[in-house]
C-alpha positions in Angstrom: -0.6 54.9 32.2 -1.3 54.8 28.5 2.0 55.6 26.4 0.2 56.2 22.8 -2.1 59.1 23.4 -4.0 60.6 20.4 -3.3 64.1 19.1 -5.9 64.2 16.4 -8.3 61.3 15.5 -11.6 60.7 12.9 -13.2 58.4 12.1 -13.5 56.5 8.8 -9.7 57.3 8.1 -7.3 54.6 6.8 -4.4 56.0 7.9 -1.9 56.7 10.8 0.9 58.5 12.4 2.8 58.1 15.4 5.0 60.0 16.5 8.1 59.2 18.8 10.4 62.1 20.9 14.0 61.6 21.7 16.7 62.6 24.6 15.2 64.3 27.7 11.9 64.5 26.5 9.8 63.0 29.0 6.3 64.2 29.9 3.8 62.4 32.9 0.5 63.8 31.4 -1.5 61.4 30.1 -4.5 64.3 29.1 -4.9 64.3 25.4 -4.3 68.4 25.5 -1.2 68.0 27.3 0.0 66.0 24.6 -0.8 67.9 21.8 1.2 70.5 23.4 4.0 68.7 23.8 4.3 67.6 20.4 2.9 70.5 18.6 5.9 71.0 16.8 5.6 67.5 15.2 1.9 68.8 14.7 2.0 71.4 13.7 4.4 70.3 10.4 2.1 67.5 10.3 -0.7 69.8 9.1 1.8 71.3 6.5 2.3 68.1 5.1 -1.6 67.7 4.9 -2.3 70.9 3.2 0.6 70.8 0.5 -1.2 67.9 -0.5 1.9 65.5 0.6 0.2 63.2 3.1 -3.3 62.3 2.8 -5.8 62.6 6.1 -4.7 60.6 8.9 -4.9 60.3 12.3 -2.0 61.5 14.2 -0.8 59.7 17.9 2.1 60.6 20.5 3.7 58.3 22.3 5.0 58.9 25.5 8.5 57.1 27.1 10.9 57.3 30.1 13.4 59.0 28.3 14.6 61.3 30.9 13.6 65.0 32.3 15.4 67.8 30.5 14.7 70.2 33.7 16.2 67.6 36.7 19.1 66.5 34.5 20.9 69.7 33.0 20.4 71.3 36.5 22.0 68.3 38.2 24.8 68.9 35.6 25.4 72.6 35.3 25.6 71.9 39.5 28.7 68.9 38.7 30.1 71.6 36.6 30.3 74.1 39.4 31.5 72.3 42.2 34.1 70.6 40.2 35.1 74.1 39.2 35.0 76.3 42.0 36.4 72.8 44.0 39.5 72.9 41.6 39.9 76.5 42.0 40.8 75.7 45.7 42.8 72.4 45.8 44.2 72.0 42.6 46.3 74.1 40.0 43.8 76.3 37.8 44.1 75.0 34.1 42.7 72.0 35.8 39.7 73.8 37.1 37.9 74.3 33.3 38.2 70.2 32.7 37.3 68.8 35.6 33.8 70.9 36.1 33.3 69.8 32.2 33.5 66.1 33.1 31.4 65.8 36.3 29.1 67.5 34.1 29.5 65.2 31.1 29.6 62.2 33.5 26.0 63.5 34.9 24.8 63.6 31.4 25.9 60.0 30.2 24.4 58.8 33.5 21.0 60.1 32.3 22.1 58.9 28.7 22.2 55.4 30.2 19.0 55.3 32.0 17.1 56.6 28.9 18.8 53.6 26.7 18.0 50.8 29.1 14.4 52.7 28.7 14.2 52.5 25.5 15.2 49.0 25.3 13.3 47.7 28.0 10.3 49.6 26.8 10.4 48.6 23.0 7.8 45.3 23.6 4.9 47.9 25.0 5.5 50.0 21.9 5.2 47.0 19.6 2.0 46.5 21.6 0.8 49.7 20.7 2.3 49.7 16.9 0.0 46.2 16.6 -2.7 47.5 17.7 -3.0 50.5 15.4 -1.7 48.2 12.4 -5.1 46.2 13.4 -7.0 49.3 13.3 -5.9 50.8 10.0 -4.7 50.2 7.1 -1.6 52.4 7.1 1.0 53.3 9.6 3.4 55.8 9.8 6.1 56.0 12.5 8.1 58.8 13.1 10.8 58.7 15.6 13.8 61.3 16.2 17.4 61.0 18.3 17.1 57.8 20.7 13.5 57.8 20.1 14.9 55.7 17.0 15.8 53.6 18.7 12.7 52.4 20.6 11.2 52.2 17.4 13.6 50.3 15.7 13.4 47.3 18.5 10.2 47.3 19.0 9.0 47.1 15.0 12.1 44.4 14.4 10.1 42.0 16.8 7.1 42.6 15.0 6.0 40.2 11.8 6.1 41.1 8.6 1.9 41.9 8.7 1.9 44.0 12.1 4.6 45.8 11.2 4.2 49.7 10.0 3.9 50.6 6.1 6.7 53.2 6.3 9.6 54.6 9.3 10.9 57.1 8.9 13.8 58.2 11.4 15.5 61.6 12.0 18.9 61.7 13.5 19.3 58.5 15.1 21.8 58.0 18.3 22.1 54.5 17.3 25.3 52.9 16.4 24.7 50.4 13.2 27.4 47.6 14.4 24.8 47.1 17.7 21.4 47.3 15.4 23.2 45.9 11.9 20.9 42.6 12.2 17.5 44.1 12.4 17.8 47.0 9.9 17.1 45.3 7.0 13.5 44.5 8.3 11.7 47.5 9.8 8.7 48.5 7.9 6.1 46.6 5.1 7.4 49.1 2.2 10.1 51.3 2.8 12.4 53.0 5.6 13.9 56.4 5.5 17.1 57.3 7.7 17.9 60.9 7.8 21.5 62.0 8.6 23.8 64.9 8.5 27.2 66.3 9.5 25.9 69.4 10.8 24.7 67.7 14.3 27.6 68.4 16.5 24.9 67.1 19.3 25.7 63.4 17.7 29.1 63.7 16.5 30.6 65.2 20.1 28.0 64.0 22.7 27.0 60.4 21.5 30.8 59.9 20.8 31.5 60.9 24.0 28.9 58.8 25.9 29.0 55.5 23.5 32.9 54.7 24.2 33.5 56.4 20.6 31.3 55.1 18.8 29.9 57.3 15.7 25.6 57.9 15.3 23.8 56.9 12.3 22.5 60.2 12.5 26.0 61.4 11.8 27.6 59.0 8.9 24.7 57.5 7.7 24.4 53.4 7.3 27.8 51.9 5.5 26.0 48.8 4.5 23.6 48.3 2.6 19.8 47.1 3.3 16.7 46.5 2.3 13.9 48.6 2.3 16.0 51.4 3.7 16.9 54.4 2.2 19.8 56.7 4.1 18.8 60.7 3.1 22.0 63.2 3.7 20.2 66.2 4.6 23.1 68.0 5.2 23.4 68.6 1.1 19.8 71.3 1.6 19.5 72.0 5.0 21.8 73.2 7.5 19.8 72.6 11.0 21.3 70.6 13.4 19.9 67.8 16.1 17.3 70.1 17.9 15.7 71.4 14.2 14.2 68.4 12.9 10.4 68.7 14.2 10.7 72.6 13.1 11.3 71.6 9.5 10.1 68.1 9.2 7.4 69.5 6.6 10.2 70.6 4.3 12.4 68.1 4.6 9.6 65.2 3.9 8.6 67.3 0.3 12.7 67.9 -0.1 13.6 64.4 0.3 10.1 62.7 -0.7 9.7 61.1 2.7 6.7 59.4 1.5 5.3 56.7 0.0 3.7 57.4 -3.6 0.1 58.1 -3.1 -0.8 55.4 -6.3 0.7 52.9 -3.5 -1.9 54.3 -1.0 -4.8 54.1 -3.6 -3.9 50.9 -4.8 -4.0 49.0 -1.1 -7.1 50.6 -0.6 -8.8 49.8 -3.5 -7.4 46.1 -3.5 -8.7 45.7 0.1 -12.1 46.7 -1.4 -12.1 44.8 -4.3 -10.5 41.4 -3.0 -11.6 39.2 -6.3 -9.6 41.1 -8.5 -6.7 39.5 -10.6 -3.5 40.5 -8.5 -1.7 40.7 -11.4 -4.1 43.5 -13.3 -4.9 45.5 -9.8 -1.7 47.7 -9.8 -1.9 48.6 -13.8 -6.1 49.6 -13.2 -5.7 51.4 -10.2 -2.7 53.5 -11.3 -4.5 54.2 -14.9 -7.5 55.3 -12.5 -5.5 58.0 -10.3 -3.6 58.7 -13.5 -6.3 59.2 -16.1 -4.0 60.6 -18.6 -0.3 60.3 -18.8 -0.3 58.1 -15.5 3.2 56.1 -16.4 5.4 59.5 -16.8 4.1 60.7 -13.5 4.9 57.2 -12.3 8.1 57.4 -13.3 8.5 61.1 -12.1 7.8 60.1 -9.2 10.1 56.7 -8.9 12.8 58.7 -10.2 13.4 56.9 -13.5 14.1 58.6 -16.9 11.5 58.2 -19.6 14.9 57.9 -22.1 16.1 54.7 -20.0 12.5 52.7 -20.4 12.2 53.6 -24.0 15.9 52.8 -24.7 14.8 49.4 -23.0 11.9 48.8 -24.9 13.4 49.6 -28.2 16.3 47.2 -27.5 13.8 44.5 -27.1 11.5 45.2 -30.3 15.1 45.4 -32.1 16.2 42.3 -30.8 13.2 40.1 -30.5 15.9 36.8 -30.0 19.5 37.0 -28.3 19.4 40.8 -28.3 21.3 41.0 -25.5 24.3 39.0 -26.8 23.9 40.7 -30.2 24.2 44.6 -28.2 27.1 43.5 -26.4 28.9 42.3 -29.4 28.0 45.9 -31.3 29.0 47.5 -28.2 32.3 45.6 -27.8 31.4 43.3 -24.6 33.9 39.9 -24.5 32.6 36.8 -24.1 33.7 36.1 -20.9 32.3 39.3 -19.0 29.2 38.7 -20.3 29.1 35.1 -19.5 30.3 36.1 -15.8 27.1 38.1 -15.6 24.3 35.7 -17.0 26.1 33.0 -14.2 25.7 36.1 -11.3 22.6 36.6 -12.2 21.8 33.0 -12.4 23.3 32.4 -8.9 22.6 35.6 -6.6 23.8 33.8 -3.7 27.1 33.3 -4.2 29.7 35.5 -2.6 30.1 38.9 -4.5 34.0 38.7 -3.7 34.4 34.8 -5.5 31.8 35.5 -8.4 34.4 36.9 -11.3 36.9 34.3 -9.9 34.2 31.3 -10.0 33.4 32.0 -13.5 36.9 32.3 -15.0 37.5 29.2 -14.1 34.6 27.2 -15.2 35.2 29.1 -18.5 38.7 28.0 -18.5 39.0 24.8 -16.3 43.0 24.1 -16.9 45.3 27.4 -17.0 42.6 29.6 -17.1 45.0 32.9 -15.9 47.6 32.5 -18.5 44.8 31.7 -20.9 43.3 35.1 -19.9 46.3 36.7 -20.1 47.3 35.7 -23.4 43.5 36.8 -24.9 43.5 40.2 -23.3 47.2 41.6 -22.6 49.1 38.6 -24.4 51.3 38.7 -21.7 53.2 35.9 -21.0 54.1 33.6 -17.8 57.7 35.0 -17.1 57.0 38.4 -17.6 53.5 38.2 -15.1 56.1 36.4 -12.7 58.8 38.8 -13.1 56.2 41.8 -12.7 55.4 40.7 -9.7 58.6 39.6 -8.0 60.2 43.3 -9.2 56.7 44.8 -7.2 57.7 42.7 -4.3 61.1 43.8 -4.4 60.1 47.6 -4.2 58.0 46.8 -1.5 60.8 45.4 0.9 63.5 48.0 -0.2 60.9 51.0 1.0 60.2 48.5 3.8 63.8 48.4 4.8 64.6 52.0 3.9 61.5 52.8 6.2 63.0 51.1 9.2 66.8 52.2 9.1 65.4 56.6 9.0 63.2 54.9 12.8 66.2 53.6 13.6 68.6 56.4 12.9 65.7 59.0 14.0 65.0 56.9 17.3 68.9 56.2 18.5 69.6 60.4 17.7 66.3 61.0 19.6 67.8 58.7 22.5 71.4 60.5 22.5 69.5 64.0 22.5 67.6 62.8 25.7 70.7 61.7 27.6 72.6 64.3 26.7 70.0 66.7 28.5 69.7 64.7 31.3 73.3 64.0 31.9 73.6 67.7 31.9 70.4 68.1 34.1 72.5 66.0 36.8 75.6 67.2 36.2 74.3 71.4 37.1 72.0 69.3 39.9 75.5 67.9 41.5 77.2 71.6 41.1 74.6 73.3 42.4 75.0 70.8 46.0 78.7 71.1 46.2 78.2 74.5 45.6 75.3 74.9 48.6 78.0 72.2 51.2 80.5 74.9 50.3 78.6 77.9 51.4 77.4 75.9 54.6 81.1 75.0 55.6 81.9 78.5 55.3 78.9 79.5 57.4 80.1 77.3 60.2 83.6 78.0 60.1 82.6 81.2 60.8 80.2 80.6 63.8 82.7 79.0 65.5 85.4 81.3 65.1 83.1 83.6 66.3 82.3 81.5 69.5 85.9 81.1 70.9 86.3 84.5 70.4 83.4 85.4 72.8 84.6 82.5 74.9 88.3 84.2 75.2 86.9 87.4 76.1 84.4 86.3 78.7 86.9 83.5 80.6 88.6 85.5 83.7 92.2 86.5 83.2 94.7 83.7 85.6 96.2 85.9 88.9 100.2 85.5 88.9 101.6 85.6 92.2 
């Protein structure tokens, strides 16, 4: 059966979009019709974007996965829930009742969870089939995937090349957790990635917790690294839709966040694949100044986000300075030496460890004593007093230490007395209350045989005297 299934397709376009579905979405049509229903959401905020003028014309695809049936796996789950309910209700005490429905519920759902991942997984080469084949067929692709959708896409386009791979991801709430997917981020797309997150999904931040052995979504926190070519968007801060709202307002969320790539980017491929025996160097500059007849570098920068202040503060700083301006601004601007040394060497060497840079160059600035060098230049502070400083800090550190420990140790042996003391008291009414019930039962039977030879005397025949 063919997974990637157009929705809307002309010819002579350069562009296209595919679109990927999460969680129990699964569908077995493979009729074109079908699956413009099923993702007429997607398609329908699709033709937003078109007509706001946001995305240009493009051909728009669906593709189709084995991510599980919403309508065989919530049934088999509201049914867990009920016989582990109305079971508890019989057998066991009933605050237990509630809980134990809600697990053989949640244990049906991460069942289902399971399956879909291992579908996703296994299914990522036949997607990166279908992305090559489109990335043969035009010059632009765009990938769309939401929830664990994201993470079919994100396999599949990491085992592509750099060539086959699409111009721009974007991906909505992803259930992925970044420590499993942290090597392959950094290389999803030709231009740019978008990752949109927000706190607002309680699906992610309960149920992929839940399910994942407590593990937190990207969809939820965002990324905490960083990489390149990907961009996280918190779309928390204007919108307040949760998991199941993306595809109802993706249209609003691409112009919000400018989930796009600049059209001048667009332009500029196209025109470059037309006119191949152009200087590289010229092409960008000629085709912006054509899409931009008039003030095309302020709408540039508009659209890159960069202040028109910041470039001409730059450019005047060069005209000032036409030799050594930089060492002459930071001396006006009060700069040392040695930060500004530290930065022409990490700029120099960009490989080095971020954590041993400052450290590195201290020292080849000052290769014998360098710290009480420094120290004496900026603080004039002097050996004893640094040493002393830090003994003193040391020596607050263990007194809180120790006072810390002897409050547990006072708290833990009252804690300990408390506890005995209520059980010694527990065993003490325990013992009572047996001597108390032997008491009563040697009483009982005192009586029942007193009672006995009393019948006995009276019944036995009286002895005849003669």
């Amino acid at each position: 059966m063919t997974r990637c299934l157009p929705i809307e397709r002309t010819r002579g376009l350069s562009t296209a979009t595919l679109y990927i579905k999460g969680f129990l979405n699964e569908s077995d049509s493979s009729n074109p019709k079908d699956s413009k229903d099923f993702f007429r959401p997607f398609y329908e905020q699709h033709i937003k974007l078109r007509r706001r003028g946001i995305w240009l014309p493009d051909d728009v695809y669906g593709y189709l996965w084995k991510s599980g049936d919403f309508w065989k796996v919530i049934p088999r789950s509201l049914l867990g829930f009920m016989c582990g309910f109305f079971a508890a209700r019989l057998f066991v005490p009933h605050p237990i009742s509630l809980p134990l429905g809600a697990w053989l519920a949640l244990e049906e759902l991460k069942k289902a969870y399971v399956r879909a991942k291992k579908e996703a997984i296994d299914g990522a080469p036949d997607l990166a089939i279908q992305i090559k084949d489109l990335s043969s067929r035009y010059e632009n692709v765009r990938v769309v995937a939401h929830s664990l959708g994201c993470l079919l896409a994100v396999r599949a386009t990491a085992s592509l090349p750099l060539s086959d791979r699409p111009s721009s991801l974007i991906l909505l709430a992803p259930a992925i957790c970044e420590d499993d997917e942290k090597d392959i981020l950094g290389r999803l797309s030709r231009d740019h990635t978008w990752l949109c997150h927000t706190k607002n999904d309680w699906i992610l931040r309960v149920f992929f917790w839940l399910v994942s052995c407590r593990k937190k979504a990207l969809g939820v926190i965002g990324p905490e690294r960083y990489y390149p070519r990907l961009t996280a968007v918190d779309v928390g801060k204007d919108f307040k839709f949760g998991h199941l709202e993306y595809e109802n307002h993706f249209a609003d969320l691409v112009e919000k966040a400018n989930l796009s790539i600049p059209k001048w980017q667009e332009v500029t491929r196209k025109v470059d694949v037309g006119r191949a025996d152009r200087s590289p160097i010229i092409r960008g500059k000629t085709i912006r100044r054509q899409f931009y007849p008039a003030g095309w570098r302020e709408a540039l920068d508009r659209e890159r986000g960069v202040i028109a202040l910041q470039r001409q503060e730059k450019t005047i700083r060069r005209q000032f300075y036409p030799a050594g301006w930089r060492e002459a601004l930071d001396r006006e601007q009060g700069v040392s030496i040695l930060k500004r040394k530290e930065r022409d060497i990490d700029i120099k060497n960009p490989d080095r460890p971020l954590v041993t840079q400052g450290k590195t160059t201290r020292k080849q600035l000052y290769p014998a004593g360098w710290r009480e060098t420094l120290d004496r230049e900026n603080r004039g502070v002097s050996i004893s007093l640094r040493t002393k400083e830090r003994l003193e800090s040391r020596m607050e550190i263990l007194a809180s230490v120790e006072k810390l420990a002897n409050t547990l140790k006072r708290e833990i042996s009252d804690a300990v007395a408390v506890q005995l003391r209520k059980e010694m008291s527990g065993i003490y009414k325990a013992l009572s209350d047996i001597r108390r019930d032997i008491d009563a039962i040697y009483r009982q039977s005192a009586e029942r045989n007193r009672s006995l030879v009393s019948a006995v005397s009276r019944r036995a025949p009286k002895r005849q005297t003669r």
